[in-house]
C-alpha positions in Angstrom: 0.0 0.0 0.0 1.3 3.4 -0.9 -0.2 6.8 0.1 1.2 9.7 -1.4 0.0 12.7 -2.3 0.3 14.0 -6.4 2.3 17.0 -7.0 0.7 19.9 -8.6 2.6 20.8 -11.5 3.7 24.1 -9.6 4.5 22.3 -6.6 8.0 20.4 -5.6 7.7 16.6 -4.9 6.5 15.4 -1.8 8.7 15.5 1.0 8.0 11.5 2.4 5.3 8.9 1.1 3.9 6.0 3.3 4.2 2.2 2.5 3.4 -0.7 3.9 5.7 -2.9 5.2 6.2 -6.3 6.8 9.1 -6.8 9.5 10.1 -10.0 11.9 10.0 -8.6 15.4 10.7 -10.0 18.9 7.8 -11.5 21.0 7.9 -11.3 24.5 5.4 -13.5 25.3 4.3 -12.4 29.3 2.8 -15.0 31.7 3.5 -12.9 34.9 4.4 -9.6 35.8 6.9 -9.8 38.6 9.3 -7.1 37.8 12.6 -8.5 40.2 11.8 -12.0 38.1 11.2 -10.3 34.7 14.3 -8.2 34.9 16.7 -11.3 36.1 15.8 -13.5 33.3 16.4 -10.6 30.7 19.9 -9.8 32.4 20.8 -13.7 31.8 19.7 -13.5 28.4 21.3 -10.5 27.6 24.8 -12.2 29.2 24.4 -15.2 26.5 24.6 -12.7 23.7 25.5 -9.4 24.6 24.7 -6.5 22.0 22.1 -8.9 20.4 19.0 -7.5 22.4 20.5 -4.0 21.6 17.8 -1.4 19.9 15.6 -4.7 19.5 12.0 -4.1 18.6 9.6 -6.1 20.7 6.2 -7.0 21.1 5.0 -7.8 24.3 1.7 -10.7 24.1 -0.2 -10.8 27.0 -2.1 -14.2 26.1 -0.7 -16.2 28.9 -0.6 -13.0 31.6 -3.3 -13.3 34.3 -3.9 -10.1 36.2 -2.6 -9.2 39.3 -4.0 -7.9 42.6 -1.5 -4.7 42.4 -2.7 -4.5 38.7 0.1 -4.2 35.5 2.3 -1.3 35.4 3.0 -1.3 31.6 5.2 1.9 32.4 7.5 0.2 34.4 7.7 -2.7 32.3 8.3 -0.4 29.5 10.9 1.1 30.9 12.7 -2.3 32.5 12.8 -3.5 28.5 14.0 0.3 27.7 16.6 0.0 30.3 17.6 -3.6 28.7 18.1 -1.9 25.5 14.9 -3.5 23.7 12.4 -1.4 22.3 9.0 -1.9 23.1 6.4 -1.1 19.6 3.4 -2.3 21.3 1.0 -5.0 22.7 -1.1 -8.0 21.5 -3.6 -10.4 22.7 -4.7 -10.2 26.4 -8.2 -9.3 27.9 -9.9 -5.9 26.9 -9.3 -4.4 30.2 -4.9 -5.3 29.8 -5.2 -3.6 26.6 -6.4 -0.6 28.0 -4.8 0.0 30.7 -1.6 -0.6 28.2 -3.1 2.0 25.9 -3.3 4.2 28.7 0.4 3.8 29.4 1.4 4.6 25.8 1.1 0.9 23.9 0.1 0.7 20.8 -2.7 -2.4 20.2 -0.9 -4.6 17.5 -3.1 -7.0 15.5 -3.1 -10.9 16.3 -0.9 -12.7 14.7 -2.2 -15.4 12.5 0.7 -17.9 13.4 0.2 -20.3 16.2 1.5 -18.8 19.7 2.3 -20.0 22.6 -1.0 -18.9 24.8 -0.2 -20.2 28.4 3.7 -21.7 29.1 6.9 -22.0 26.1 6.0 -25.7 24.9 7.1 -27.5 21.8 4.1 -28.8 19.8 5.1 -33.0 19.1 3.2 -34.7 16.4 1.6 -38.0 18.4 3.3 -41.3 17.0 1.5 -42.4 13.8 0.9 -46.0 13.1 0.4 -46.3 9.7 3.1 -46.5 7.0 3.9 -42.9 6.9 3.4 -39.6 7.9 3.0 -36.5 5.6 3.4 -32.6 7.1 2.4 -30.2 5.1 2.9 -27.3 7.9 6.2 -25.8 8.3 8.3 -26.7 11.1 10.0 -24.2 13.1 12.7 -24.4 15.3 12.1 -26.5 19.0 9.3 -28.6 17.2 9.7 -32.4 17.2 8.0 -34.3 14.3 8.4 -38.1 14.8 6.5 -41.3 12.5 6.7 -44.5 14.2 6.8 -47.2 11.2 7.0 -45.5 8.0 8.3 -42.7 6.2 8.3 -39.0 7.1 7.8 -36.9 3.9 8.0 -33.0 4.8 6.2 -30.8 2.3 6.5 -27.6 4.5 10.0 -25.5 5.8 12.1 -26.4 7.9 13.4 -24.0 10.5 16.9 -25.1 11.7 16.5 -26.4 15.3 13.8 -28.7 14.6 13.8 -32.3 14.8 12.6 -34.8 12.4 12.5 -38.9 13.3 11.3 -41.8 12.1 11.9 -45.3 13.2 12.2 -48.4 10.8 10.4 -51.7 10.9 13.4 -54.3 10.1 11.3 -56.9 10.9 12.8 -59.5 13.7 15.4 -57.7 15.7 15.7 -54.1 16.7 13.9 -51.4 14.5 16.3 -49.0 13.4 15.6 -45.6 13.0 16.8 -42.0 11.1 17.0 -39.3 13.1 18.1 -35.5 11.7 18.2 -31.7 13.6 17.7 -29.1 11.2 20.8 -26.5 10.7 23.4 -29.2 12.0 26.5 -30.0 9.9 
């Protein structure tokens, strides 16, 4: 989408137009607001790769956060990601009343993403062993995400991130069942 405005033929051209854009941005995905516990796990992150999180644009989901007695302070959250060098663009998911009082605090509502997220606690989705002769995914498979077909083959028609795991286990007949095992991204 692009919204500019035509120049009159006395006029010079415009100083800026607006596009549409898409971007990949962080997700902070929130299940409790305890500040001391919020800003200890950032500060070991941040020690793993230092300068990564640096001017990092993030999204703060508030699917899994349940409210507290003391109510959210989305200003002092703000400014604990601030103060961790992330930036903070906004807020999605959570109950109406979250999403006000994150409005209020200066927030911007971002729309849901269409993507599967993790709603309540970080947990890798594992296909259930199949027993028939094969198994075909169609979905892509991102990184974390096991994929596993007991007795057949394992056709992937989808991506695959690098970090996810993709098994399946042989029927040799009598004797042990072998099995092929690969992690995406791994030399």
């Amino acid at each position: 989408m692009l919204l500019q405005s035509s120049p009159l033929a006395s006029e010079e051209p415009p100083p800026f137009e607006l596009k549409g854009s898409l971007f990949t941005l962080t997700v902070l995905y929130l299940f409790k607001l305890d500040r001391v516990a919020i800003e200890r796990h950032l500060t070991e992150k941040i020690k793993q790769a230092p300068g990564f999180f640096n001017n990092t644009p993030v999204v703060i989901d508030l699917e899994g956060l349940h409210e507290s007695r003391d109510g959210v302070d989305f200003i002092a959250l703000y400014e604990l990601l601030k103060g961790c060098g992330m930036v903070p663009v906004g807020i999605r998911n959570g109950n109406p009343k979250l999403q006000a009082v994150a409005r209020l605090a200066g927030l911007p509502l971002l729309p849901e993403s269409r993507s599967a997220s993790p709603a309540r606690k970080p947990e890798q989705r594992t296909a259930e062993p199949v027993s028939t002769r094969g198994l075909i995914v169609s979905h892509p498979v991102r990184s974390g995400q096991q994929i596993y077909a007991l007795n057949g083959d394992l056709i992937i028609l989808g991506t695959v991130s690098a970090g996810a795991e993709h098994c399946r286990s042989l029927d040799q007949g009598a004797g042990d069942p072998g099995r092929q095992y690969s992690l995406a991204g791994q030399a």
